[in-house]
C-alpha positions in Angstrom: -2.2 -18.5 -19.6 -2.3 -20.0 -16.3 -2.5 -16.1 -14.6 -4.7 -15.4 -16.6 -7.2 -17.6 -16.0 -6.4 -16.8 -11.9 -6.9 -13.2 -12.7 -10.8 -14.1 -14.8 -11.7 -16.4 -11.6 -10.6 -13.6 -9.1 -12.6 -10.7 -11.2 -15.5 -12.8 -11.2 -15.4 -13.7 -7.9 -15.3 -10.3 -6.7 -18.2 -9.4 -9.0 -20.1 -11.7 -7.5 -19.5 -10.9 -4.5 -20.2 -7.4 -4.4 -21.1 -3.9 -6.6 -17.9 -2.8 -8.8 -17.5 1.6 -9.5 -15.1 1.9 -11.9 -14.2 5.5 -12.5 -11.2 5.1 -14.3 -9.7 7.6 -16.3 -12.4 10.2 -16.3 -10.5 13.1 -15.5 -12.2 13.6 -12.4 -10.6 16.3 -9.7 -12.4 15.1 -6.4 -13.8 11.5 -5.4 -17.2 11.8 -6.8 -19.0 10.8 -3.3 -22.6 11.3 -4.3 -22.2 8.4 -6.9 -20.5 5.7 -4.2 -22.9 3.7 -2.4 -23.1 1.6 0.4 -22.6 -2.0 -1.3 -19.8 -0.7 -3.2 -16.7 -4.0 -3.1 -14.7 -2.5 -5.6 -13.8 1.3 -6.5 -11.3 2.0 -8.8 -10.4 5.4 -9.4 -7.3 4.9 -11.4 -6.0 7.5 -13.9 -7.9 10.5 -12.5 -6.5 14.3 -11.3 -7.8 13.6 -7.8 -5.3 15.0 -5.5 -7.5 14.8 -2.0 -9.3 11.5 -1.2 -11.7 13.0 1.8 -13.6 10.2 3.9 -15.2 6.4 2.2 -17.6 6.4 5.5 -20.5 6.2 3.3 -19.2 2.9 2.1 -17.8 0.2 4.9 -17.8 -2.5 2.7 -15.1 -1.3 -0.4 -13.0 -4.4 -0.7 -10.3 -3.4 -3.2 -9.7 0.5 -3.9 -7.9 1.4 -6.3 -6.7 5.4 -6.1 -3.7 5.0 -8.2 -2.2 7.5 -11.0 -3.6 10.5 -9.3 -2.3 13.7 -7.6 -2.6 12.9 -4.4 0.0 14.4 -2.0 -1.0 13.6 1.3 -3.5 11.0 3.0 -4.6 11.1 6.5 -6.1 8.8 8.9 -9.7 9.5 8.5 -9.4 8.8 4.9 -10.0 5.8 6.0 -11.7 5.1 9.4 -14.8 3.5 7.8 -13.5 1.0 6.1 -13.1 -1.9 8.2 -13.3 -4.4 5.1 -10.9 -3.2 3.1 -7.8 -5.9 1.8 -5.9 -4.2 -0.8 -5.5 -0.4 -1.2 -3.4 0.6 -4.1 -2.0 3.9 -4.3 0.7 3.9 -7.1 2.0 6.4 -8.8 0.6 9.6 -6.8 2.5 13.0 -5.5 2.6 12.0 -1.9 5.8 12.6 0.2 5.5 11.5 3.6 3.5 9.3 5.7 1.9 10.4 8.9 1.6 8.5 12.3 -1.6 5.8 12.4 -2.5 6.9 8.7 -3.6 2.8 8.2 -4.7 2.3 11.7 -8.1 1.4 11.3 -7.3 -0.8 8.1 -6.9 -4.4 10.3 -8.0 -6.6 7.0 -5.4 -5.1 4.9 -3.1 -7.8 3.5 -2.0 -5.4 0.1 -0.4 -2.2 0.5 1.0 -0.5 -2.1 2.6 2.9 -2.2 5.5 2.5 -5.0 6.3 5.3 -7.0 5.4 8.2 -5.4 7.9 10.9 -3.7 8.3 9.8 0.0 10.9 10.3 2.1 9.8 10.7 5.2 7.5 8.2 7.1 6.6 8.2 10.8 8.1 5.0 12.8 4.3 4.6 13.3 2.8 4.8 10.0 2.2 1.5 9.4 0.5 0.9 13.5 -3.0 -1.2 12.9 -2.0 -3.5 9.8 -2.5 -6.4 11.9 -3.3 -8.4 8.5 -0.8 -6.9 6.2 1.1 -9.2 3.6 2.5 -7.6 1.2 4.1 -3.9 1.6 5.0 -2.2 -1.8 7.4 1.1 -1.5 9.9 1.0 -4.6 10.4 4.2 -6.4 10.2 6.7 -4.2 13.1 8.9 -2.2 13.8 7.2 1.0 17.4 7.6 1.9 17.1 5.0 5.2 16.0 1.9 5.5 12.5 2.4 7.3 13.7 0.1 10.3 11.4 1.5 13.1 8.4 1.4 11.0 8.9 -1.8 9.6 9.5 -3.5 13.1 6.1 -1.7 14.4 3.9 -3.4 11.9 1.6 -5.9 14.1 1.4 -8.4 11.3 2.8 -12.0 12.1 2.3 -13.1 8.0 4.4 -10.1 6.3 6.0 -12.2 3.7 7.2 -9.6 1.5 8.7 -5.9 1.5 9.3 -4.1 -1.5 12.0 -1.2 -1.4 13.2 -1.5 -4.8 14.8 2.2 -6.2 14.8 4.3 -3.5 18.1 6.2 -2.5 18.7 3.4 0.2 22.8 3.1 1.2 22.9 1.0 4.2 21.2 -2.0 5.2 21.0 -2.6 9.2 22.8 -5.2 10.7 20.2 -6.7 12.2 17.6 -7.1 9.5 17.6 -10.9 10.3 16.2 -10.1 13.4 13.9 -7.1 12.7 10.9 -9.4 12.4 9.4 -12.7 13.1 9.0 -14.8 10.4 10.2 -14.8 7.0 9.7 -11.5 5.5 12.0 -10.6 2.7 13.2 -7.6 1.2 13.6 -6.7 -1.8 16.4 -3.6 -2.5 17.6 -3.7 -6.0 18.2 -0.8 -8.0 19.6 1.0 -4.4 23.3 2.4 -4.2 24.3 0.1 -1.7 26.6 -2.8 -1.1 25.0 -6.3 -0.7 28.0 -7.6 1.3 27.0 -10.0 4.5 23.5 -10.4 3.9 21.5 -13.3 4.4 20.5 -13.8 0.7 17.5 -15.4 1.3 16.0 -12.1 3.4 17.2 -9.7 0.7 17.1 -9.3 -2.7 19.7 -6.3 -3.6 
């Protein structure tokens, strides 16, 4: 009862604060553009056939974006270049495989990113350059085989609390994961074919 009423006050908070699109589940193919404007805080595309996200320039101010349950299969750094506001981009559940070099640059106010259940197995060691705010990293279900160490340690964040890696294909954690950031970032590995022997328990979950 208690999240619930956290999840009303939030909703109505971001109402408040700004214009809410909700195109969810409208079978759409493309990000209707034309219909976006300028004092959009909250887009949800959820449950569409979009499988190219092209450019949110028109609208700087989109808080929380919610592309999710699409067909999207790739996502490049301009995507994203306008929006210097956004916090929380949620791209569940989409066809995308790999992750480019400075594809979240730009996003510096991003403390939510979430990515789970989607095909990747590759990422660039600088895919995640730029997410000076980022918090919370979500990347369960998808087909990495390595721990994503490089790309992982290049994330400029000093308040990454938690990273989600939960059923990938995952077989070896690195030694030095206790030193891979500053902080207290944990990690979260279960449902991976590894062995959980000699870790700090507190870091990971596995």
């Amino acid at each position: 009862m208690e999240s619930l009423s956290i999840v009303i006050i939030f909703t109505s908070l971001a109402v408040s604060l700004g214009k809410v699109i909700d195109f969810t589940g409208q079978n759409l193919t493309s990000v209707p553009i034309e219909s976006i404007t300028p004092d959009t805080y909250i887009l949800k595309l959820s449950n569409n056939k979009i499988n190219h996200l092209g450019s949110f320039n028109q609208a700087p101010e989109i808080r929380y974006l919610y592309v999710d349950n699409n067909k999207i299969n790739s996502i490049f750094p301009q995507t994203f270049q306008g929006l210097r506001e956004l916090v929380y981009l949620d791209a569940d559940r989409n066809d995308i495989a790999s992750l480019r070099r400075f594809t979240f640059s730009t996003l510096k106010t991003l403390t939510n990113l979430i990515l789970s259940h989607n095909y990747i197995s590759h990422m660039s060691e600088h895919a995640f350059r730029g997410l000076e705010s980022l918090e919370f990293l979500e990347l369960s279900g998808n087909r990495l085989s390595v721990f994503p160490m490089r790309a992982i340690k290049l994330i400029p964040s000093k308040h990454l609390y938690v990273v989600m890696l939960r059923l990938n294909n995952i077989s070896h954690i690195p030694k030095d994961i206790k030193t891979l950031r500053p902080g207290e970032t944990s990690y979260d590995l279960r449902g991976n074919p590894l062995s959980c022997r000699n870790v700090l328990e507190k870091m990971v979950e596995c």
